[in-house]
C-alpha positions in Angstrom: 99.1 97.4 168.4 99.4 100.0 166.1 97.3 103.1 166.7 96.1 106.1 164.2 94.3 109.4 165.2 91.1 110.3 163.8 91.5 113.7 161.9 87.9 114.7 162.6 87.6 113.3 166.5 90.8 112.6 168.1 89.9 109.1 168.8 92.6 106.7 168.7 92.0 103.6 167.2 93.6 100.2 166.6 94.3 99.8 163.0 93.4 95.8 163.5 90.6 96.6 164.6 88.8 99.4 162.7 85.2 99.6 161.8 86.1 99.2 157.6 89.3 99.8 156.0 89.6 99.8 151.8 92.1 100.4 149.1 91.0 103.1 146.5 93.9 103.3 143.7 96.3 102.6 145.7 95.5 104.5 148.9 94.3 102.8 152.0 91.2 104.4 153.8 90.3 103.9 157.2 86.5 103.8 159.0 86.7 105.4 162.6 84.6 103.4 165.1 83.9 106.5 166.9 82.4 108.8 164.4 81.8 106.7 161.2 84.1 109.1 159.4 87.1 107.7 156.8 90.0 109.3 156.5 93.3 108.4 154.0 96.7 109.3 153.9 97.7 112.3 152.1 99.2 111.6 148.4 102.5 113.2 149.1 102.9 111.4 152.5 102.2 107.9 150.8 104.9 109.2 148.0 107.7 110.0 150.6 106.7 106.5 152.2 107.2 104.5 149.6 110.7 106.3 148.4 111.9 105.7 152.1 110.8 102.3 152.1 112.4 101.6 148.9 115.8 103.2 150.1 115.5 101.3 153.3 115.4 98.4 151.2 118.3 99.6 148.9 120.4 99.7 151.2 119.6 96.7 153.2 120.7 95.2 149.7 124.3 97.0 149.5 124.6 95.9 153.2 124.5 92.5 152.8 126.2 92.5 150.1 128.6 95.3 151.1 128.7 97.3 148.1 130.6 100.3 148.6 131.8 99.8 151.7 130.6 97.8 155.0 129.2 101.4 156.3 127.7 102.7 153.3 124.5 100.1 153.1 123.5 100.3 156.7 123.8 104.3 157.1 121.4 104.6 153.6 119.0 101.9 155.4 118.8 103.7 158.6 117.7 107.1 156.3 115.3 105.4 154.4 113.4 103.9 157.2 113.7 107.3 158.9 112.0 109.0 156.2 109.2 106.6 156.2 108.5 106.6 159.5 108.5 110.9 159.9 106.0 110.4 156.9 103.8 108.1 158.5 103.9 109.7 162.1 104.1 113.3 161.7 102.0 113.7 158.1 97.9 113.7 159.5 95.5 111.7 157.7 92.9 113.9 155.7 88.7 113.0 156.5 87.0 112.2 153.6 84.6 115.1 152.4 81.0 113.4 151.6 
């Protein structure tokens, strides 16, 4: 269960189970079921996402490999997801302006 703050209520809501979620160019907004209000991600927290993801994934590929090294691939990997996950838990979602 995977749960995402409302930036104009504080409610907590299941992102399975949200009132209407949609992609507009690329960014994924979000209904609350409390207020009715969507929210997305911010532009330069989906950015650092996807650049962590993609290192994550990087070195996931030199791991298994083992290019440079049997230590090199993991300790990339393990910074790459960490940078995706500070941008998707500590960046706030902005509400959508009507």
């Amino acid at each position: 269960m995977k749960l995402q703050q409302c930036p104009t209520c504080g409610y907590k809501l299941d992102l399975k189970r949200a009132a209407a979620t949609k992609k507009v160019n690329g960014i994924f907004i979000l209904q609350c079921t409390n207020c009715c209000q969507w929210s997305y991600e911010n532009r330069n927290a989906t950015l650092v996402k996807k650049i962590g993801l993609l290192t994550l994934l990087g070195g996931a590929v030199m791991g298994y490999f083992q290019i440079g090294g049997v230590v090199y691939g993991p300790l990339i990997a393990i910074l790459g997801g960490s940078i995706a996950l500070m941008a998707t838990c500590f960046i706030p979602r902005i509400p959508v302006s009507d």
